[in-house]
Every structure is written in structure tokens, then in C-alpha cells.
N, CA, C and O of each residue as an XYZ file, in Angstrom:
420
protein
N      12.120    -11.364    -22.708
C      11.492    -11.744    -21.454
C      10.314    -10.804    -21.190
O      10.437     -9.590    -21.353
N       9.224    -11.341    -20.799
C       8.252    -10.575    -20.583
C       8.192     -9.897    -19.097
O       8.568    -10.267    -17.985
N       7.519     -8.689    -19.618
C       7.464     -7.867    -18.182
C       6.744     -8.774    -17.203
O       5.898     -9.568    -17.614
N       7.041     -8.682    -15.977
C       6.694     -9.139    -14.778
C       5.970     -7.891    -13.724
O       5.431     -8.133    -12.644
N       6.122     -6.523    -14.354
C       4.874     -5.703    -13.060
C       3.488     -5.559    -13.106
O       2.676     -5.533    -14.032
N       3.426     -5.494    -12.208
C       1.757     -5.767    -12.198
C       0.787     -4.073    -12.670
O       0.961     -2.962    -12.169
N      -0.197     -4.480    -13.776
C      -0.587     -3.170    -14.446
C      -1.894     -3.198    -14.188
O      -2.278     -4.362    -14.296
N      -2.990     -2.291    -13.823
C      -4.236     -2.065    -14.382
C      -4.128     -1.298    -15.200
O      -3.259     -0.426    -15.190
N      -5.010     -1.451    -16.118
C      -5.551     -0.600    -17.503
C      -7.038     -0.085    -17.354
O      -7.965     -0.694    -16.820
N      -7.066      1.135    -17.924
C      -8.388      1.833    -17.586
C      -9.641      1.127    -18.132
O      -9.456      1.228    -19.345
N     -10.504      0.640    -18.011
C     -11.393      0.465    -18.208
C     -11.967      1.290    -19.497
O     -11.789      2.504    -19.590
N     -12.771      0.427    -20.624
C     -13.535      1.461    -21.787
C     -14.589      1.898    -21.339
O     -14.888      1.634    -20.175
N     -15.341      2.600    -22.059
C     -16.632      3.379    -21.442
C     -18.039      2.485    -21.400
O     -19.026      2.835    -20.754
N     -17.954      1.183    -22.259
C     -18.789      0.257    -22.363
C     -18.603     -0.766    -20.913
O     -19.267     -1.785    -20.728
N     -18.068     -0.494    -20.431
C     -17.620     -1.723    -19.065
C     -17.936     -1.436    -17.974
O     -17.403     -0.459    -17.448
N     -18.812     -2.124    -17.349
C     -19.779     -1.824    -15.994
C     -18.329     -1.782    -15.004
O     -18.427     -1.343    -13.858
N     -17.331     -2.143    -15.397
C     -16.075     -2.144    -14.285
C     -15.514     -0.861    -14.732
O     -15.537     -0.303    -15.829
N     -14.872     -0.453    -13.309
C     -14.043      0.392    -13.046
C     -13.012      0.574    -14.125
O     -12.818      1.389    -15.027
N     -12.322     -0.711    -13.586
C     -10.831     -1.240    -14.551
C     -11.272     -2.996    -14.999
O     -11.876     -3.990    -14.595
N     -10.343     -2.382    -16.282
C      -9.990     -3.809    -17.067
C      -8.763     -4.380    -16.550
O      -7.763     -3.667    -16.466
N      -8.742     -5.406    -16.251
C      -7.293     -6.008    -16.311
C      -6.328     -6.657    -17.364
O      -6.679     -7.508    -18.181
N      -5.239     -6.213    -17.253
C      -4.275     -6.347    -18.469
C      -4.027     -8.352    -18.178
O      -4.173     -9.008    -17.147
N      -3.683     -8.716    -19.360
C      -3.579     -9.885    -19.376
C      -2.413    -10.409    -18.322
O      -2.652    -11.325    -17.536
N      -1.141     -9.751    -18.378
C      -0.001    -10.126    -17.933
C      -0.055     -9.714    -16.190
O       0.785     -9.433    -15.336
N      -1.387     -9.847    -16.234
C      -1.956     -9.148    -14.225
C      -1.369    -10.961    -13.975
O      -0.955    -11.181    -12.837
N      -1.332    -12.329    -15.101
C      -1.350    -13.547    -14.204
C      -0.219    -13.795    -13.451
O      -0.018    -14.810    -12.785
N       0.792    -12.487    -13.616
C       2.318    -12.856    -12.412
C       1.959    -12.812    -11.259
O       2.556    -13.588    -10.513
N       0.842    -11.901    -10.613
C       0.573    -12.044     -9.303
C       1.194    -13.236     -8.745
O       1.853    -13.059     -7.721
N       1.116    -14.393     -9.205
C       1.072    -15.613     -8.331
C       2.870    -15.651     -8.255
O       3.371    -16.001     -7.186
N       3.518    -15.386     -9.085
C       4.725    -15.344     -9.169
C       5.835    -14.404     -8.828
O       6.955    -14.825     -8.540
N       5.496    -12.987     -8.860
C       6.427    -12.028     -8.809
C       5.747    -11.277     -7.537
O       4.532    -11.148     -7.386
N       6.722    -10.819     -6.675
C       6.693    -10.026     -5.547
C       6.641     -8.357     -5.719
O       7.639     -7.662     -5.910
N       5.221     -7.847     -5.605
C       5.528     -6.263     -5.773
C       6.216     -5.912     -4.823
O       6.684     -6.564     -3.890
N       6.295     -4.428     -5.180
C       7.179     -3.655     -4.712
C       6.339     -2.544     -4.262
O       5.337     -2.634     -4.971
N       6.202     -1.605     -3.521
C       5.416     -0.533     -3.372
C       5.464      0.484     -4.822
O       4.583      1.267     -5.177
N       6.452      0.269     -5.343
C       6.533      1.010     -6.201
C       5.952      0.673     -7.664
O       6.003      1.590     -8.483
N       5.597     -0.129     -7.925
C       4.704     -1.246     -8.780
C       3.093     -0.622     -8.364
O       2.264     -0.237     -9.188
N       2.872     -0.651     -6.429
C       1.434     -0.450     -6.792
C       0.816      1.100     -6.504
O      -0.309      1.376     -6.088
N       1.951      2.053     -6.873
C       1.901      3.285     -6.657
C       0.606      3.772     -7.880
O      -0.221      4.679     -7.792
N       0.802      2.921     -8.826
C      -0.041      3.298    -10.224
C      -1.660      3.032     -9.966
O      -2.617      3.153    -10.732
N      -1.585      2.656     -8.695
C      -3.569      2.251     -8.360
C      -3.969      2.877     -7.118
O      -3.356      2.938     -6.053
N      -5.154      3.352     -7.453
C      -6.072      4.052     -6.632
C      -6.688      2.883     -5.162
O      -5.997      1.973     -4.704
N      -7.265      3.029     -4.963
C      -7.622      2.659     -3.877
C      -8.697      1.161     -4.324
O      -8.792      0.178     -3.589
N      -9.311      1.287     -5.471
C      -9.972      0.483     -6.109
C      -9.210     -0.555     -7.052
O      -9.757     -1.588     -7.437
N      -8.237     -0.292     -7.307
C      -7.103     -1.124     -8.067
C      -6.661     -1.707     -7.095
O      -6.811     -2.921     -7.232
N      -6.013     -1.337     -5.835
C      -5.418     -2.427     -4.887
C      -6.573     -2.998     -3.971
O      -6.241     -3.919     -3.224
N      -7.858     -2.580     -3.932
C      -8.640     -3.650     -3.568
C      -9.105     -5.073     -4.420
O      -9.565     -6.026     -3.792
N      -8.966     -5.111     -5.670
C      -8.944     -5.871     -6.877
C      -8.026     -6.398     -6.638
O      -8.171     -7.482     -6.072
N      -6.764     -5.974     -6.904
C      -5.380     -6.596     -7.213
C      -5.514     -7.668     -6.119
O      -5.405     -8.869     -6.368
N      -5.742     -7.198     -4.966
C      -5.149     -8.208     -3.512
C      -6.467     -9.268     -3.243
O      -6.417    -10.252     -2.505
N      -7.585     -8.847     -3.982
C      -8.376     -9.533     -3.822
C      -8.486    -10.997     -5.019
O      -9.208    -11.942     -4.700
N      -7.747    -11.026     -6.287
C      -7.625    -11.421     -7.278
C      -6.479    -12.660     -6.611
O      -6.211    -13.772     -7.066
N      -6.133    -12.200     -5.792
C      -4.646    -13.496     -5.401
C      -6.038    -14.320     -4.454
O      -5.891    -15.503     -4.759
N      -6.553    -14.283     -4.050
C      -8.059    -15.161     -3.552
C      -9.026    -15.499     -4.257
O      -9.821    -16.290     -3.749
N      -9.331    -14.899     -5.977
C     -10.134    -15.427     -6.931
C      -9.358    -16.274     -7.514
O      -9.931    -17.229     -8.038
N      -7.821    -16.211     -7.619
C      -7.199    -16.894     -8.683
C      -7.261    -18.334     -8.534
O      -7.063    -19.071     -9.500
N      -7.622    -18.936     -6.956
C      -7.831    -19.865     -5.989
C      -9.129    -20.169     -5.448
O      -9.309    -20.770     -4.389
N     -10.193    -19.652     -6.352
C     -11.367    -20.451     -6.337
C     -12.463    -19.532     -5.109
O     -13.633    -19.896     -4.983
N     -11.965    -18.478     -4.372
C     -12.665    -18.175     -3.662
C     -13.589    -17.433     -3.359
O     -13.218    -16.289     -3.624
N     -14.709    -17.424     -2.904
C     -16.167    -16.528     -3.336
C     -15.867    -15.873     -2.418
O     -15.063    -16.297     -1.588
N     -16.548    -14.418     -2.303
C     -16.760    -13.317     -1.830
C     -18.167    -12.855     -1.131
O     -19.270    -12.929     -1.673
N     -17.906    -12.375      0.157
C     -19.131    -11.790      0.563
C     -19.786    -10.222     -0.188
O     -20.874     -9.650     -0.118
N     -18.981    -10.046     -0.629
C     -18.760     -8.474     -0.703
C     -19.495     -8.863     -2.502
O     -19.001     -9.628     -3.331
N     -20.391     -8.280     -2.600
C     -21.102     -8.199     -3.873
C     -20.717     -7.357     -4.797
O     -21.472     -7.569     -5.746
N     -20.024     -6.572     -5.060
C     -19.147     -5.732     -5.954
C     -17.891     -6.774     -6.197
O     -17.755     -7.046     -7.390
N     -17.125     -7.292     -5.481
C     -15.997     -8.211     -6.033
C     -16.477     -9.349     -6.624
O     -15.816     -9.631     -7.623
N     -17.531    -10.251     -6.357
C     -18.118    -11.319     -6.120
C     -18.331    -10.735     -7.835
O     -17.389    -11.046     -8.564
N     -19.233    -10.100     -8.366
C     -19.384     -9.111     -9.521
C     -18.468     -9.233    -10.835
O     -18.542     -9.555    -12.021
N     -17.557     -8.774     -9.872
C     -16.033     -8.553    -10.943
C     -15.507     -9.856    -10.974
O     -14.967    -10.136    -12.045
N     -15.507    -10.379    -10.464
C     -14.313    -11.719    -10.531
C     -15.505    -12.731    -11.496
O     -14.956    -13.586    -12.191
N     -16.926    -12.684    -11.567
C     -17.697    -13.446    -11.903
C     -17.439    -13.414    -13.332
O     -17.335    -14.351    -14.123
N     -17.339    -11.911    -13.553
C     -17.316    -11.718    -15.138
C     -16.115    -12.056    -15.786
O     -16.053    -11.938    -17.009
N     -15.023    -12.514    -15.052
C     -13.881    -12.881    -16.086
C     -14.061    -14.536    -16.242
O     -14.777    -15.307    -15.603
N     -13.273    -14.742    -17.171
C     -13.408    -16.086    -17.787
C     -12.324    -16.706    -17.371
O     -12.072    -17.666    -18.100
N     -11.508    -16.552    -16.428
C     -10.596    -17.534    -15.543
C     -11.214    -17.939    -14.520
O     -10.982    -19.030    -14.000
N     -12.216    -16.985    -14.033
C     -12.507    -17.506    -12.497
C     -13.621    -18.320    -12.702
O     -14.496    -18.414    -13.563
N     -13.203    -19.131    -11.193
C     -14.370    -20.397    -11.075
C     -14.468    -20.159     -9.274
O     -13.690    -20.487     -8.378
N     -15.406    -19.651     -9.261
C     -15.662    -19.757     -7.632
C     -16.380    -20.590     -7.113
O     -17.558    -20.784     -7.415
N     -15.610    -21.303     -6.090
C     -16.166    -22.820     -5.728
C     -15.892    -22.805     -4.406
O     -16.295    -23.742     -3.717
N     -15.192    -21.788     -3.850
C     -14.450    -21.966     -2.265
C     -15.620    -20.697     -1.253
O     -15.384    -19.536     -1.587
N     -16.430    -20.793     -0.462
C     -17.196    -20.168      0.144
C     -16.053    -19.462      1.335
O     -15.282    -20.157      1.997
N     -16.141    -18.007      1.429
C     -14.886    -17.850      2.259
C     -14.852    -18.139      3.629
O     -13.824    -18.295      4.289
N     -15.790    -18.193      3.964
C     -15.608    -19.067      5.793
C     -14.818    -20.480      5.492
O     -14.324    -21.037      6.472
N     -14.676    -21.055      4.286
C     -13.754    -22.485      3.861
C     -12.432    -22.455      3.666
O     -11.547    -23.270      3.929
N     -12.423    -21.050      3.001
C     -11.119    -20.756      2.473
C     -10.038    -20.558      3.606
O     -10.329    -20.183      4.741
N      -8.606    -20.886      3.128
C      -7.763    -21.234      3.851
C      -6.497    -20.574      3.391
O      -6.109    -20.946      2.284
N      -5.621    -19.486      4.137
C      -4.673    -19.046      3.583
C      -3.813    -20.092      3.117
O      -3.251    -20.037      2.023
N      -3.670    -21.265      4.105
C      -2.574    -22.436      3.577
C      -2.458    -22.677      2.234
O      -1.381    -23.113      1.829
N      -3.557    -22.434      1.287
C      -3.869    -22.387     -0.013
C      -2.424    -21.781     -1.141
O      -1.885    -22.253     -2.142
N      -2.213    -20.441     -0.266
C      -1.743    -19.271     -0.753
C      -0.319    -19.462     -1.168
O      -0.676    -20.557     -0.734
N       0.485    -19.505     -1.421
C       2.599    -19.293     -1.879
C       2.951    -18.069     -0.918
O       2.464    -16.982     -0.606
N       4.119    -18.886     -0.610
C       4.259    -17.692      0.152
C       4.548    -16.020     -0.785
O       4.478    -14.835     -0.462
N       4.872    -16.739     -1.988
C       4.681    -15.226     -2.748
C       3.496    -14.294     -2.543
O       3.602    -13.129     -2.162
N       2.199    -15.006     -2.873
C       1.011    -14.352     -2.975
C       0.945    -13.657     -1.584
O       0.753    -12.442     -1.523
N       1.122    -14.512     -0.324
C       0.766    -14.118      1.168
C       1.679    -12.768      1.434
O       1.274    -11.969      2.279
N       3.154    -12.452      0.581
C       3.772    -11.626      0.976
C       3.189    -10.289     -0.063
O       3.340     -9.131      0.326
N       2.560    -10.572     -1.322
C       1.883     -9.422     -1.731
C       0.485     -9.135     -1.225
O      -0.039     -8.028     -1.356
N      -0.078    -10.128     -0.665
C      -1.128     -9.756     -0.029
C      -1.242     -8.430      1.148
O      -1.997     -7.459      1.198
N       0.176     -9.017      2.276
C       0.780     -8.277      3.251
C       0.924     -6.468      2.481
O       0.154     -5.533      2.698
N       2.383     -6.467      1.420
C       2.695     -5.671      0.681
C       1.508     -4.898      0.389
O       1.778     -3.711      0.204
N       0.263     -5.191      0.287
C      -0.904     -4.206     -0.726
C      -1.797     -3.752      0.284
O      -2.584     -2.844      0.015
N      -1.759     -4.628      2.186
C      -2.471     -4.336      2.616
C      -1.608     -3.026      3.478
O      -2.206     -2.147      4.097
N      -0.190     -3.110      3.373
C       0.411     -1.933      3.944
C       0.449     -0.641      2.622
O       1.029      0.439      2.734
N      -0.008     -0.918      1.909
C      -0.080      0.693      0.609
C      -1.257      1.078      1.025
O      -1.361      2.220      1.472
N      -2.310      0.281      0.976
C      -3.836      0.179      0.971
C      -3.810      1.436      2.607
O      -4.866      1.777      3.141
């Protein structure tokens, strides 16, 4: 069974990003952290992480540094302008790690 916690991985020295994200980051949508899961990220990892449960769902960013990062991966498709976007969107999984990352944060 594959691990289910959620990881950032450091970034190489060639990568205009901070952090790389590990492939198995796609449980977000599925598994409920724990505080203790996002003890391993800085302040810039859980702005990503919590912001990634809103890219995974199509949604653009005002904020030009995320808008940035989410552009460059090859899952995302941003199509949702966020004055459109709609938590109703969300599982209640995602909405309760959202909560979860904004109380570590």
C-alpha cells in the first residue's frame, strides 16, 4: 500500500521554485493531515500545499508567485478566475485540510 502523507521535497539548484513536489503530494484530495504530517514545512510549503487543494480544481490566483508555480506543473489547468471560484467545489476532505493548514500556518 502506498504511503498516503503528504511530502515536499527540496527543490534542485536548477529550479526557479523553492520546492519540488513529490509525486504522491496527489492524496491531498483524499487523505486528511494531521498536524503532524505538516510539521516537515516551512511556512512556504504550507502556503503551496493549501493552495494546491484550489489548483487541483482549476483555480487561478491573484497572487503572482502561486499563479507562477502552479503554471509550471503539467497537471494544472487554470480556468476558474478566483472571484468564480466556489468552495462548494471542494470534499469535505480537502475543506478540512484546508482548515488543518490554515491553523499550523
Amino acid at each position: 500500500e502506498a504511503d498516503a502523507r503528504v511530502y515536499l521535497i527540496q527543490g534542485n539548484e536548477k529550479s526557479s521554485n523553492r520546492y519540488e513536489k513529490a509525486d504522491h503530494l496527489s492524496y491531498t484530495t483524499v487523505t486528511k493531515y494531521t498536524l503532524q504530517d505538516l510539521s516537515i514545512l516551512d511556512s512556504y510549503g504550507l502556503k503551496i500545499t493549501r493552495n494546491e487543494i484550489f489548483a487541483r480544481h482549476g483555480r487561478m490566483f491573484d497572487d503572482q508567485e502561486l499563479q507562477d508555480y502552479f503554471n509550471s506543473k503539467s497537471w494544472y489547468r487554470g480556468t476558474i478566475r478566483p472571484e468564480d471560484f466556489s468552495e462548494s467545489m471542494l470534499s469535505e476532505t480537502e475543506k478540512a485540510n484546508i482548515e488543518t493548514i490554515k491553523k499550523y500556518e
